[in-house]
C-alpha positions in Angstrom: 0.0 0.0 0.0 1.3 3.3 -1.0 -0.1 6.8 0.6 -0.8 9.8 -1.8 1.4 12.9 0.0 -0.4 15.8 -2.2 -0.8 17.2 -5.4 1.8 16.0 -8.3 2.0 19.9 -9.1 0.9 22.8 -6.8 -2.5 24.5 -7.9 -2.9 27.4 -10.0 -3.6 30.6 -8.3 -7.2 30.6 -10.1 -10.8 31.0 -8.0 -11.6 27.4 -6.9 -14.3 25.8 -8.0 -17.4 24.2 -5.2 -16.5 20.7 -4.1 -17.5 17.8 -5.9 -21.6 17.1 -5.0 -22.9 13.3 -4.6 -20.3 11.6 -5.4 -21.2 7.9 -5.9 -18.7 4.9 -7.3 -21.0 2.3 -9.6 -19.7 -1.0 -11.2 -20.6 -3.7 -13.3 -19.1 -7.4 -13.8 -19.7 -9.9 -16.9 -18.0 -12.4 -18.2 -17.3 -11.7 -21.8 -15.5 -12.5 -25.1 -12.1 -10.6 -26.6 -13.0 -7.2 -27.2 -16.4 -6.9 -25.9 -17.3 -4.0 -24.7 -19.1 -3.9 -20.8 -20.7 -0.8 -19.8 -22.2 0.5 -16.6 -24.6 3.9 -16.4 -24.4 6.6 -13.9 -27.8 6.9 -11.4 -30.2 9.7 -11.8 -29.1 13.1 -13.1 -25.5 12.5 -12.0 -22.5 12.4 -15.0 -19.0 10.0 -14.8 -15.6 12.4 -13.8 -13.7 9.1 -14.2 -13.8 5.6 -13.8 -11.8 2.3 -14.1 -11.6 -1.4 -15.2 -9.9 -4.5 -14.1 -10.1 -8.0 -16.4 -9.4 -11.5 -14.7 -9.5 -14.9 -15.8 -8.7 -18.3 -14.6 -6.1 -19.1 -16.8 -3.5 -16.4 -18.5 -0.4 -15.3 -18.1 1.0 -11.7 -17.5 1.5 -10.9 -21.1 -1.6 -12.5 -22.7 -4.8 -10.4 -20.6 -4.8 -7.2 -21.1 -7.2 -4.1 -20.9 -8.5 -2.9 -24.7 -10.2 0.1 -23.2 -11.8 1.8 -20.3 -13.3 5.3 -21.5 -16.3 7.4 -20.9 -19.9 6.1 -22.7 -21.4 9.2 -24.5 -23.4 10.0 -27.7 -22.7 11.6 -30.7 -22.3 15.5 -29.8 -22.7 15.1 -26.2 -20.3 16.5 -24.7 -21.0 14.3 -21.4 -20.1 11.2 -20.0 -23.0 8.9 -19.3 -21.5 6.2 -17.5 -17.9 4.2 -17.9 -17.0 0.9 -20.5 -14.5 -1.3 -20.7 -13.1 -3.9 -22.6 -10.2 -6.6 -23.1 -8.3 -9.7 -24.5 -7.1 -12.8 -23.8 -4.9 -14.5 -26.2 -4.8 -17.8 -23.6 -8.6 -18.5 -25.0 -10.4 -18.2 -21.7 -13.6 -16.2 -21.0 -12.6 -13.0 -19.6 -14.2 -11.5 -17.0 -14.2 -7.2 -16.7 -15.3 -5.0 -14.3 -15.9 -1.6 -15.1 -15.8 1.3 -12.7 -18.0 4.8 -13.5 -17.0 7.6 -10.8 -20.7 10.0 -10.6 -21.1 13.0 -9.2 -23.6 16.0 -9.7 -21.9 18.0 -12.7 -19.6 19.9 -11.8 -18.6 23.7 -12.6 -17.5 23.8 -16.2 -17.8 20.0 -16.9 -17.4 18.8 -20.1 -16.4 15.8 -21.9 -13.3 16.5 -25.0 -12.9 13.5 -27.1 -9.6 13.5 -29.7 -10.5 12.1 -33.4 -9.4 8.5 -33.1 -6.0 7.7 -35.1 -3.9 5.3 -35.7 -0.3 5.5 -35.0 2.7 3.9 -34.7 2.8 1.6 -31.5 3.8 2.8 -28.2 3.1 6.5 -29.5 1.0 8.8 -27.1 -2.1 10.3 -27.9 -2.8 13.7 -26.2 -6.6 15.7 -25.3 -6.1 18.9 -23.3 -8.9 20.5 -21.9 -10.2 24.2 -22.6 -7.6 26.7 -21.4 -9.2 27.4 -17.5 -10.3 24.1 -17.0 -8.3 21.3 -15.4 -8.7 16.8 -15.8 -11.0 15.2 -13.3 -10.3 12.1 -15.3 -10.1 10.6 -18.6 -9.8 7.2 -20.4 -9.0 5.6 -23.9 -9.8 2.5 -26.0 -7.0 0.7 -27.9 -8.1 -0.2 -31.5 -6.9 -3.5 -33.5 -6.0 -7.1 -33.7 -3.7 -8.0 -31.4 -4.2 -4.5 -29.7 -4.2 -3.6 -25.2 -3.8 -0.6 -23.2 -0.6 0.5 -22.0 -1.4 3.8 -20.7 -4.3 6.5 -19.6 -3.4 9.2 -17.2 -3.5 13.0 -16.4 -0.6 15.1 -17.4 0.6 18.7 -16.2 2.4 20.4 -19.2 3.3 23.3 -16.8 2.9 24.5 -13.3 -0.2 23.4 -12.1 -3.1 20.7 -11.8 -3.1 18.5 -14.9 -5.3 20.0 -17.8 -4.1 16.7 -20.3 -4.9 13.3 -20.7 -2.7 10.8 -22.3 -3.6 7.5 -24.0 -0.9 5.1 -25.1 -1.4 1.6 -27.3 0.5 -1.6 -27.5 0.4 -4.2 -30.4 1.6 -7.7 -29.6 3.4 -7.9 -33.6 4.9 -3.6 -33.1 2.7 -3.0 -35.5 0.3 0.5 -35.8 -2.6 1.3 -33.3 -5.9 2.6 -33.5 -6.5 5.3 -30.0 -9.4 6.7 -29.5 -9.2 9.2 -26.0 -10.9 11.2 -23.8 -10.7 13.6 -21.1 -13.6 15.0 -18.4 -12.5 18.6 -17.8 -14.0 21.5 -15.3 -13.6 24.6 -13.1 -10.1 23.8 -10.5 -11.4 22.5 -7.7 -9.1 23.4 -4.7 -10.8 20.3 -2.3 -9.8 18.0 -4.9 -5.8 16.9 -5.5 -3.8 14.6 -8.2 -1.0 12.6 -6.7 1.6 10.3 -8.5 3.8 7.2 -7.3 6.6 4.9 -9.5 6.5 1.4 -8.4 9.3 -0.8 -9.6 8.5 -4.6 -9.0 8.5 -8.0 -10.7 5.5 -9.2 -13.1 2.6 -8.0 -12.7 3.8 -4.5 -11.2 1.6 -2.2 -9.6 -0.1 -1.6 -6.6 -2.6 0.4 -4.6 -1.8 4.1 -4.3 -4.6 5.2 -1.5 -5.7 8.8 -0.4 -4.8 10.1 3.3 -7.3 9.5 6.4 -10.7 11.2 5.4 -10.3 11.5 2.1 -12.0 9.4 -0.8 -10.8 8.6 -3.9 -12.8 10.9 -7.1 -10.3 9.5 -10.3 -7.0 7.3 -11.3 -5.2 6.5 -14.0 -1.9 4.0 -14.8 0.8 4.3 -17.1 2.9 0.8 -17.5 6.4 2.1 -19.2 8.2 -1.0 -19.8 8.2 -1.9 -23.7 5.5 -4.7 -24.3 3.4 -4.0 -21.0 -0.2 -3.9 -20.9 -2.7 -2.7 -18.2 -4.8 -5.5 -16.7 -6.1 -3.2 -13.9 -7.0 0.3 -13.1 -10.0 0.9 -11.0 -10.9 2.3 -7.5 -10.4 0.6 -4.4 -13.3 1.8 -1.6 -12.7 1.3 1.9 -16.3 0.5 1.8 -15.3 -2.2 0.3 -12.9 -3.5 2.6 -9.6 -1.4 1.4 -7.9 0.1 4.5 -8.4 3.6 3.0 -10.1 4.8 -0.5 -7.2 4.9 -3.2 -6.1 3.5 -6.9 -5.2 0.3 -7.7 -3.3 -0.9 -10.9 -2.0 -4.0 -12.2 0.2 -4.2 -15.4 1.9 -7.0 -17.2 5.0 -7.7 -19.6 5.9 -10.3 -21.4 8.9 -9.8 -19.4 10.2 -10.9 -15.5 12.3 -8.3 -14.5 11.8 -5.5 -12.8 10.0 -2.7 -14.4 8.0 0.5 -13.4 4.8 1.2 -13.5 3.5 4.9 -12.4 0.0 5.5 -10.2 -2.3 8.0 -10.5 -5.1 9.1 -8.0 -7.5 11.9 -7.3 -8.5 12.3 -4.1 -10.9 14.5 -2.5 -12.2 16.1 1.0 -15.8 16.2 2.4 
């Protein structure tokens, strides 16, 4: 268990926006084929900020599951986030079964959801969506498209002094070839009761870990980026102390095709009451 010490940047000097209002964590479990897509709403009136996935099995190995996606659900011209999907593969030929995370909250001041054009790349190659100058990330997500395709990254990014106001999606393909990314980003108002924090873990396969907020704080967003060459995200979702977690916080789980060492960064937002 790692503890989030504060903000990876120090806030701009801007008027903060009100706290995040109703706040609830909803999730969703099937057990599904390679690629397909599970999705879970938001309740009532409320919008996703972020949200998160994890995929198991009973049979794999590090470098065969991986995550495909986990990205906001919206329609054509919303600019919204109605809930959170996810999706992944398996190349050991087992059922896969995802979970997939939507964080809810009444909308906040200035939300609104910036999708980038989807392209395809070169592999390993980032994909960036910044918010509207003002506004800052309350979370984001991506979906890696193609054969033979997983998620290697999908975190916030500060590109100068201050909370992040980017999100960044990376692809991996199993053959180095090109990638289809398709990203998002949920942007608003700064909110000074609301704080990104960042931790490197180096470990043997799978790397990761759980990256949790301080005493009285509960987690609002997360994100993972796996950096060694051929790694995939497997998990990156919320863990609740509702839910038995010691405190609220991030957890992520990566794999390689690799055993040594390698690092993996965590992301989580956490905010106060």
């Amino acid at each position: 268990m790692l503890s989030a010490v504060g903000p990876v940047q120090s806030a701009s000097a801007v008027t903060p926006a009100p706290p995040l209002a109703s706040v609830e964590i909803v999730k969703k479990t099937a057990t599904v084929k390679d690629f397909q897509r599970v999705t879970v709403y938001c309740p009532g009136t409320k919008y996703a900020i972020g949200g998160g996935a994890e995929a198991t099995a009973s049979a794999y190995s590090h470098d065969s599951m991986g995550l495909v996606g986990s990205f906001p659900d919206t329609f054509p011209g919303q600019a919204k986030a109605f809930g959170w999907v996810a999706n992944a593969r398996n190349f050991s030929g087992q059922p896969t079964t995802v979970t997939v995370w939507a964080v809810c909250a009444a909308t906040p001041q200035g939300y609104e959801l910036v999708q980038a054009p989807v392209v395809q790349v070169p592999n390993g190659q980032p994909v960036t969506v910044s918010c509207p100058a003002g506004k800052t990330v309350l979370g984001g997500g991506g979906e890696i498209q193609g054969e033979y395709t997983a998620l290697a990254k999908s975190f916030p990014k500060a590109p100068a002094p201050g909370q992040p106001t980017q999100w960044v999606v990376t692809g991996t393909h199993l053959d180095n070839g090109s990638v289809g990314v398709a990203a998002y980003a949920m942007c608003a108002d700064p909110i000074a009761s609301s704080y990104w924090a960042m931790y490197t873990a180096t470990k043997p396969n799978p790397s990761g870990g759980f990256l949790t907020c301080q005493t009285g704080e509960y987690v609002t967003g997360g994100g993972a980026s796996s950096n060694s060459r051929g790694s995939v995200l497997i998990a990156a979702r919320p863990g609740l102390a509702s839910e038995g977690a010691i405190r609220d916080g991030w957890w992520v789980q990566a794999g390689a095709p690799i055993d040594d060492p390698y690092a993996t960064d965590l992301y989580v937002m956490c905010s106060t009451r």
